[in-house]
N, C-alpha and C positions, 0 to 999 in steps of 0.2 A: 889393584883390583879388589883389596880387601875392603874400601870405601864401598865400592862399587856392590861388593855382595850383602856386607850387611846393609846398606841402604834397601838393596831388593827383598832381603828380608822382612824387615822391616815394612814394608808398602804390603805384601802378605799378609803380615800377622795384623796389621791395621784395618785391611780390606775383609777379612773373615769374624772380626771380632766385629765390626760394625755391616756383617752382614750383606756386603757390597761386591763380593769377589764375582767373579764373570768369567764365563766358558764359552769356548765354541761348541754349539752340539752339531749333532748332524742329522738334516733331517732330509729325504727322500719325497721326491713331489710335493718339494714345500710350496710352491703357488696354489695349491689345488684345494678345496674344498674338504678333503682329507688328507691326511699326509703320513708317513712312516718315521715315527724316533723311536729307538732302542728297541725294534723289529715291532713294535705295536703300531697298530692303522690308529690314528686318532683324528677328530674333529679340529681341522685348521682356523682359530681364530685371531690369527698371527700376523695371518698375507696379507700385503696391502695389492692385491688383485684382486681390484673392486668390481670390476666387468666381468671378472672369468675369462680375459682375452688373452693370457699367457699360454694357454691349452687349445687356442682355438686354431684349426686346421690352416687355413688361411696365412697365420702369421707364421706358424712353421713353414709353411710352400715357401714364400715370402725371404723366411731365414736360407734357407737349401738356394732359390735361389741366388740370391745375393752372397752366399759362402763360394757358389761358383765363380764369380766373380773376383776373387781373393778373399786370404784372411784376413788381412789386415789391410788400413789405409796406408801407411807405407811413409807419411809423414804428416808436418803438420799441415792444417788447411792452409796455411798462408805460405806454405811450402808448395806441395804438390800433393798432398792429401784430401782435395775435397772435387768433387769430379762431377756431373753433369746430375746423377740420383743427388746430390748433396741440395746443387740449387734448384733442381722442381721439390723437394721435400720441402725446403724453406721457401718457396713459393708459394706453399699449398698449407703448409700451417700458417703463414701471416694474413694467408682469406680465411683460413679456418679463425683467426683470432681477433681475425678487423683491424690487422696493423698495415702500415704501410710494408714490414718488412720483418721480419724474425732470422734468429741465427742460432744455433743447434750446439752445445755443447758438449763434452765428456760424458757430462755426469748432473743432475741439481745443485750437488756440492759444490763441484765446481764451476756453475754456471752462477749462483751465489757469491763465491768468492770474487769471480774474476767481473763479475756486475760492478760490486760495490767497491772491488777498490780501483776499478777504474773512473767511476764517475765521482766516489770523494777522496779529498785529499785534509791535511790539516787546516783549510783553510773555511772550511767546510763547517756544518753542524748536520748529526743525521738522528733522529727521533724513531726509538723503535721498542715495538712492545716489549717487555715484558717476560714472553713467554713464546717469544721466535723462536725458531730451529735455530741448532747450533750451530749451521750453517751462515748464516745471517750474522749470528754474533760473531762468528770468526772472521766474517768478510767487514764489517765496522770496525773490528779491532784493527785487522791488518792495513784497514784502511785511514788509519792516523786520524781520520775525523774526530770532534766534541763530539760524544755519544750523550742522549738526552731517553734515559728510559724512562716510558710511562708505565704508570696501571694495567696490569692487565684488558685490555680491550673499557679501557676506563677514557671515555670521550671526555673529563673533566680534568683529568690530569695531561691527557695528548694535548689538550688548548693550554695549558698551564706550561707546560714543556716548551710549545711552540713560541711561546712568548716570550718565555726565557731563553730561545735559541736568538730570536729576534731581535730581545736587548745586548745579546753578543755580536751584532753585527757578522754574523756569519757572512760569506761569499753568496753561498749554496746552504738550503737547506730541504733535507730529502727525506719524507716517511718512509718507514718499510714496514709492513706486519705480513704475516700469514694471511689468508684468508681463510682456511681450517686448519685450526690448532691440534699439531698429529697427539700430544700427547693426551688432550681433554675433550676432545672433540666438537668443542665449539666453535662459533665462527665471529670475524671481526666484522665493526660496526660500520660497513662499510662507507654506507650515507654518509653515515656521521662525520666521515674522516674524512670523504672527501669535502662536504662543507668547510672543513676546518682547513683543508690544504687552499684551497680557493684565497680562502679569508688573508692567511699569511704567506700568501706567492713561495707553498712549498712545491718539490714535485713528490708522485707518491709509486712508489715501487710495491706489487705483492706477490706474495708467493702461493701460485694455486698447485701445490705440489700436489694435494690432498683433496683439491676440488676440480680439478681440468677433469673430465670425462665423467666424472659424477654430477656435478650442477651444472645449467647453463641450457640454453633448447638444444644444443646441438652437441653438449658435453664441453664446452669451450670453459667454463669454470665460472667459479661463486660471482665476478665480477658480473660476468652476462647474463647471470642469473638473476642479480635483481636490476640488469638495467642499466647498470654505472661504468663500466667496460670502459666509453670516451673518456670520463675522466682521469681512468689509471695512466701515467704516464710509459710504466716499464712491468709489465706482462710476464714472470718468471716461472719455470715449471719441471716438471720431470714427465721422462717416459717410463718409469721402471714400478708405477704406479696402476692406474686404468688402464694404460694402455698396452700393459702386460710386455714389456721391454724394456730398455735401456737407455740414461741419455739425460740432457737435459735444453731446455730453450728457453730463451729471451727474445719476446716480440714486441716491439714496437714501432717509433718514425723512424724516418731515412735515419735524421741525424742522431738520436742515441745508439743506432746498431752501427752507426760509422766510426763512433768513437767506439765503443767495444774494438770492431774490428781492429781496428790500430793500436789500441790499449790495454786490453783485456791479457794478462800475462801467461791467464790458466787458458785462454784460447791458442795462444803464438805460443806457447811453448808446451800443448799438449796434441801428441798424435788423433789426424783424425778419424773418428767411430770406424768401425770396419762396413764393409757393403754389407753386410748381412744384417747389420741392426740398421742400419741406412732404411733398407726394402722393407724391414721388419715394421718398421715407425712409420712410412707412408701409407703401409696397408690399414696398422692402427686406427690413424688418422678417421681414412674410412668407416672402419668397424664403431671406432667411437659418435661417429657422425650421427651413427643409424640408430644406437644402440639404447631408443629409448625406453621399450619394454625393461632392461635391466635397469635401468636407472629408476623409476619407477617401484621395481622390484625391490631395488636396496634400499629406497627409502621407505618402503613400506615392512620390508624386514626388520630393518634395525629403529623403528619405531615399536613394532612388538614384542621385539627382544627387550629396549629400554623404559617400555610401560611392565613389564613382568619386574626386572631385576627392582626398579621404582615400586610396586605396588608391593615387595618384598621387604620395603623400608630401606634399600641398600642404596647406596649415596653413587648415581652415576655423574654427579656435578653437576656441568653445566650444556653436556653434548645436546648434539640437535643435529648429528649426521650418522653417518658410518661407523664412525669412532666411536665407541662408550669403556669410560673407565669405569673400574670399582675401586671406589678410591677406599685403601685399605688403613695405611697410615705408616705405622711402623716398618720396616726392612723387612726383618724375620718372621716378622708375620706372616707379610705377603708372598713371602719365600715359602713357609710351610703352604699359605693356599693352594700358589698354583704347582707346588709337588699333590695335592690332595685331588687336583682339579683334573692332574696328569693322572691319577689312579683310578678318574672317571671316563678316560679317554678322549681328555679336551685338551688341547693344544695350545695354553695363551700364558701368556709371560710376565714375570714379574720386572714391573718398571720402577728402578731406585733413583735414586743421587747418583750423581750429579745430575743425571736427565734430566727429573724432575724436583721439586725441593725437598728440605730436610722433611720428615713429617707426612707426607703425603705420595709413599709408594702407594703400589694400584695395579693392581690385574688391567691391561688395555686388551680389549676385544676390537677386535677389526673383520666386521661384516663382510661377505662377498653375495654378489647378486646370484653366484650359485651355488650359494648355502640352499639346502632346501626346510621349507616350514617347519617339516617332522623334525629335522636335526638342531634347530635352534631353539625350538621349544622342550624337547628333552636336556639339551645344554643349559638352558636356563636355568629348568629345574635343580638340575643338578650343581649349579654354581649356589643357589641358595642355598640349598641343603648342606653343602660343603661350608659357606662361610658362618653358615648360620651352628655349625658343630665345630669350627676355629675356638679354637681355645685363646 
């Protein structure tokens, strides 16, 4: 064990000197527009409860009843875990998403994982941004695929990849990118990529973790939002986002959710959701269906939040949604901000390495549509003033 302690030592004293060490805190009505850490009420710019539908009455009825129902699913779905609410819920989000057909998993994570390493193998080539969730990366790693990364949302480099996936004679070869990028808040070139998949007979898989209930007419995500939704082939996403609950799903044709079903390892060999987040996510569905006054609302919010912190000279990059970083730089920097930011009664976190790269930690604010005007324009303020007396 003596290996074993000074190793952990060691990862310690590494992790504190470079500023990187990480805690659990604990925070009290953390979905909510406010929230409670170390007994202070602070301004929540943290939640990614972009609707405000975590707190909505509806989805609680919803939870209660489906908890009556049982705690848990009892096994896995291909066991006996998935029951009559299972398949109207995946009936009802594959019209919500225009597929022929969607299937519902654990978690994004592992609806991520269990996508990609069922559909590639070594034989494979899969081309993916850059600046994917870790999720993504970890499901191309464990899926033995040639990995082909481009540029950041660099359409010049995606076609340069593809090409060189191409002179490998791959089997299969599959895009994957986000469609909003959680940590920078920009969005991928969607057009673009898919002309590019067209050109070189790829298929293209995205992740609207970050856009399902915020873009789209009807909240269905960034894809339907401008239009291009047919050509995605594989539709991937989370409930524990907009839709203020838990969960994740993959919609598409018959035949890519037939193979999951029978391949997908993180599906067969994980229990399924319980009836309470089951009932919880079809009410969603609904709420998010309707819910365009808020979406409107968030995008008009965090347009005025990111024309303030911008008109302050402060670098939010490249966002154009919800998400706005302050891109800070250093570790310890960004460390002392957002303890400074916390002593203004603001709530938002500092993002390091490994997340994101060396060099470019960043306060990430995450907008909710029931932030109110008052509270984000004195937040503003108060984040200039605070970076702007950063030593």
């Amino acid at each position: 064990m003596s290996g074993w302690n000074d190793w952990l030592r060691a990862q310690d004293a590494a992790r504190e000197q470079a500023a990187l060490e990480r805690s659990i805190a604990v925070t009290d009505d953390a979905p909510h527009p406010w929230a409670m850490r170390d007994g202070r009420r602070m301004l929540n710019l943290s939640s990614n409860n972009y609707l405000g539908l975590a707190e909505h009455p509806e989805l609680l009825e919803a939870a209660a009843s489906g908890a009556a129902r049982g705690a848990g699913a009892g096994s896995s779905r291909l066991v006996a875990g998935s029951d009559t609410a299972y398949r109207a819920l995946e009936e009802k989000l594959a019209a919500f998403k225009g597929t022929e057909r969607a299937l519902v998993f654990g978690s994004g994570y592992l609806a991520n994982i269990g996508t990609l390493t069922s559909l590639l193998d070594r034989s494979c080539g899969v081309v993916s941004d850059s600046l994917n969730h870790a999720s993504i990366i970890d499901g191309v790693r464990l899926s033995r695929a040639t990995v082909y990364r481009y540029g950041h949302a660099d359409i010049n480099d995606l076609e340069a990849q593809l090409r060189a996936a191409s002179a490998a004679s791959h089997e299969r070869v599959l895009i994957v990118t986000d469609s909003v990028f959680s940590m920078d808040g920009d969005v991928a070139p969607l057009a673009d990529i898919i002309a590019l998949k067209h050109a070189h007979g790829a298929a293209l898989m995205i992740d609207e973790a970050h856009g399902t209930g915020v873009f789209g007419p009807n909240g269905a995500g960034y894809a339907h939002d401008l239009g291009v939704d047919e050509h995605v082939d594989i539709h991937l996403g989370t409930f524990s986002k907009a839709f203020g609950a838990y969960g994740g799903y993959v919609a598409a044709s018959d035949s890519w959710i037939r193979q999951l079903v029978n391949t997908s390892r993180t599906l067969t060999y994980s229990t399924g959701l319980p009836p309470a987040l089951i009932e919880t996510i079809d009410v969603a569905l609904e709420l998010v269906a309707a819910s365009h006054p808020q979406r409107a609302a968030l995008r008009s919010k965090a347009a005025r939040f990111r024309a303030t912190l911008q008109g302050a000279q402060l670098d939010t990059g490249l966002s154009s949604t919800q998400i706005i970083p302050l891109l800070v730089g250093r570790s310890d920097r960004t460390l002392r901000l957002a303890e400074r930011l916390r002593t203004r009664g603001l709530l938002a976190h500092a993002i390091r390495p490994p997340t994101v790269a060396e060099g470019t930690a960043r306060i990430r604010f995450s907008l909710l549509a029931s932030h109110s005007d008052d509270s984000l324009a004195e937040a503003a303020r108060a984040i200039i003033e605070e970076t702007e007396a950063l030593d």
